[in-house]
Steps between C-alpha positions, in 0.01 A plus 500: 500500500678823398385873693566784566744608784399355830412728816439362780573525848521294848256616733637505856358430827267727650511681115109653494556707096463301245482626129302208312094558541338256659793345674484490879662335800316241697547450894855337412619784298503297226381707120188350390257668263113355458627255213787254446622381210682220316699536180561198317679458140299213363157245551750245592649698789077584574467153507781454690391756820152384482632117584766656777282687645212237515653220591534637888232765472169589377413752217123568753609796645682682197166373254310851594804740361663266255576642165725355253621727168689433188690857488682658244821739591611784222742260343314246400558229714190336638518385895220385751338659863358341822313780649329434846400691789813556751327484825825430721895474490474140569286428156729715340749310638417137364391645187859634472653181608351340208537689206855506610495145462350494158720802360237818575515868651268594765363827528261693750260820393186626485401621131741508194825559728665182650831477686696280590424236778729482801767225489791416703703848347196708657294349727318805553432512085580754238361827423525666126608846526415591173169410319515435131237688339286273278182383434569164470283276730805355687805661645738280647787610699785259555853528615628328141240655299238780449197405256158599372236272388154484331264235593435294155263154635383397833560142605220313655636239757201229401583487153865509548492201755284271195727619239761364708606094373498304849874303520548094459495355888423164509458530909169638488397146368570343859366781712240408703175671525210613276481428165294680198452244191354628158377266300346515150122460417558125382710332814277687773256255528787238508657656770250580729391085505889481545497692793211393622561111493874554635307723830658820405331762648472855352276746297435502128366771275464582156621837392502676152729717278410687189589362162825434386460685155233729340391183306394286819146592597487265851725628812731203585430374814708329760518256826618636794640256791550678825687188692599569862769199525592338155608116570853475420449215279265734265765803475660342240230414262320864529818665420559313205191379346403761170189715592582569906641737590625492854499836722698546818340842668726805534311726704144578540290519173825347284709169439768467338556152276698181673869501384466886460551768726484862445775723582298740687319378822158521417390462881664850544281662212148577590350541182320195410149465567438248770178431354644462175778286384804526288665184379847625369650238272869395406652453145388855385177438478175761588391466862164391526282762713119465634371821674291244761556169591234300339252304751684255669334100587630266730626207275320258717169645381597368177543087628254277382167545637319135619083470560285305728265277274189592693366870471371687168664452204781775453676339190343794242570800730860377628689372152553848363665598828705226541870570374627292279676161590848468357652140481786353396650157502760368734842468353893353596741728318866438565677666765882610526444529880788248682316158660368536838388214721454246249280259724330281237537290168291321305612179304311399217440137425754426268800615830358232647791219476741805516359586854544116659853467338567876688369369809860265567656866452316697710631620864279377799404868605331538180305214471417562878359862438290438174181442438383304201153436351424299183241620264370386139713815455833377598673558871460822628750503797564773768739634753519796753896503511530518093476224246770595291701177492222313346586576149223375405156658277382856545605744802238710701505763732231545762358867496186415697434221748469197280502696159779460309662678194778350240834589613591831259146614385291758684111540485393765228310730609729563778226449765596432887510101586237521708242701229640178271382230777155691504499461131573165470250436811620157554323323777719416839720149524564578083863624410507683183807475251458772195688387189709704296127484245298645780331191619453404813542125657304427778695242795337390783693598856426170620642325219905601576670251700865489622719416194721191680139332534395556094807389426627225691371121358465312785758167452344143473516291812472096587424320799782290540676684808164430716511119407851453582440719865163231545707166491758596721278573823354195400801303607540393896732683695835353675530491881840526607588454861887531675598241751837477692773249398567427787873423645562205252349604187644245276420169732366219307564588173731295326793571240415419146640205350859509319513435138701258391779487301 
């Protein structure tokens, strides 16, 4: 910025004259006119203040007295103002702090003539002894610089903050808390029965926006999803499924898109609507505004609805209220998720012989811990410690008591295990295995027994030990006494005979 010559002064303590109109002291001594005000080179160093400034402190108090100016000095050269209402040293302060940060000036007046603000040279401030004449709307008097300027555009802080493109964050996608989806005319239905079957709780509406183009003659209208706590296992699939739109809210009456975030703090900038709502999306495109929020159901109003038989007949009055039931079919789709608790396996017929020459092989704890049951189906065999080393037919992993799923599929559509037991509504004592086609087998609880007992054959036996144990207590038993020998034990017996020669 290039001036004229630069007069300006340090006002002292106790110093009561001051030259520049407008400009007083306040009970510190400290020169403050009515008015501070910001000079910035550039929107990007605007930008830049505006996301200081709010991201410790709120824009409330300066809303009543904010101005902001496109201004145009004598040379050419095009530059931007913050003006605001000074109030107190200690706004002026903070104010000053900031555009310091972001590369400004700081000024302090009343009318067209603003001085310098104090700063660690003068903390008292500065006075101008001499007064350019002009009539310019701006006057700025600065230590480096003097300089007039005409006011060429005002800059409304709404439209600047929607004109701004919010940044990639891919955060926002985990933060907890309240979620706003959009979704298009043809998947609300969808996802409302979604919702509803999964027990989400929340409110749904259905708002409207004009026509794209001149040559569309409805309004295009929308779902709106106001969900209080999104299940975890849903985030992904409304962030990336085409037509929803997932909002995270930004302040009151605005949200900003999930994996966005703006670079101002919109919490800090009251001027959205709270009965309105501004949906600011990423990727450069328009943000989608309603001036009020469009009446708002609960989504359980919208679960199926079941009559008593007895009563008057209601069937003609209650089918054009009823929404619209939206089924689909049950499906395995492949999953690159790594194996979890792989507690099951089916073996189909043909394993058979495979399984009994495996059985020689297989450790005693595993036999112990299984459970085996054999079906027209094949053996469907089971185990709470894991029944990998059975290599043997088709692994299953147990999402719900006794339903199982194929080892590296998941359930499409992604609906909680224990909406998928409803479903199925198999009756109690039945265990359920899904196949990778979506069809369920049916195995009674009663029918698994421990796996040594399927599978041990017991050996062939004869009765030959119990005949050979009968004829010997048939025999008589021997009594044996002990006598002395007396003194002479060998009287009266006489020598054998010689042989002879």
């Amino acid at each position: 910025m290039i001036g004229a010559e630069t007069v300006l002064e340090r006002i002292a303590l106790h110093q009561t004259r001051l030259h520049t109109p407008g400009l007083g002291l306040d009970s510190k001594g400290v020169a403050l006119g009515g008015k501070g005000l910001v000079l910035v080179p550039s929107i990007d160093r605007l930008v830049a203040l505006l996301a200081v400034y709010t991201r410790e402190r709120s824009l409330e108090d300066l809303m009543s007295s904010l101005a902001m100016h496109v201004v145009k000095s004598k040379l050419g050269t095009r530059e931007i103002t913050i003006e605001f209402a000074a109030e107190s040293s200690d706004r002026m302060d903070r104010l000053a702090e900031t555009a310091r940060l972001v590369g400004g000036f700081t000024f302090t007046g009343t009318a067209r003539h603003f001085v310098q603000y104090r700063d660690a040279a003068a903390p008292f401030g500065y006075d101008a002894t001499e007064l350019l004449s002009t009539d310019a709307a701006l006057a700025l008097y600065h230590e480096r610089f003097s300089q007039t300027y005409d006011v060429e555009r005002a800059i409304e802080l709404r439209p600047l903050i929607l004109r701004l493109m919010p940044r990639v964050d891919p955060q926002t996608k985990l933060e907890p808390g309240l979620r706003i989806l959009v979704a298009e005319q043809g998947l609300g239905p969808a996802l409302v029965h979604y919702f509803v079957r999964s027990r989400v709780e929340g409110e749904v509406g259905v708002a409207e926006w004009p026509p794209d183009s001149a040559f569309d003659e409805t309004p295009v209208r929308r779902w709106i999803f106001r969900i209080p706590d999104l299940p975890t296992r849903m985030r992904p699939l409304m962030h990336d499924t085409p037509g929803i739109t997932c909002f995270v809210p930004a302040g009151p009456g605005v949200a900003v898109q999930a994996g966005h975030r703006h670079p101002v703090e919109l919490r800090a900038c009251p001027v959205f609507d709270p009965a309105g709502l501004v949906l600011v999306r990423g990727g450069g495109e328009e943000p989608w505004a309603l001036p009020r929020l469009p009446p708002m159901g609960a989504l359980s109003a919208f679960a199926r609805v079941d009559l008593r038989t007895e009563g008057p007949d209601l069937s003609a009055s209650s089918a054009a209220s009823q929404p619209q039931i939206v089924r689909v079919p049950l499906r395995m789709a492949p999953s690159t998720a790594p194996w979890k608790k792989v507690t099951a396996t089916w073996i189909e017929p043909a394993q058979i012989p495979l399984l009994r020459r495996l059985a020689y092989a297989l450790p005693h704890q595993t036999i112990a811990q299984a459970r085996m049951a054999m079906t027209s189906r094949g053996a469907f065999v089971r185990s709470t410690e894991g029944i990998e080393a059975i290599p043997l037919g088709t692994f299953f992993v147990e999402v719900h008591p006794n339903l199982y799923v194929p080892a590296g599929h998941e359930v499409t559509p992604a609906v909680a295990p224990d909406v998928l037991a409803r479903a199925l509504g198999a009756p109690a004592g039945q265990v359920l295995f899904l196949g990778t086609d979506a069809r369920a087998m049916a195995v009674e609880e009663a029918a698994f027994a421990p796996m040594e007992t399927a599978l041990l054959e017991a050996p062939p036996w004869e009765p030959v030990v119990a005949e050979v144990i009968d004829r010997t207590l048939e025999e008589a038993t021997l009594d044996l006494r002990v006598t002395s020998i007396g003194m002479l034990p060998l009287r009266g017996v006489e020598a054998p005979p010689k042989a002879e020669t």
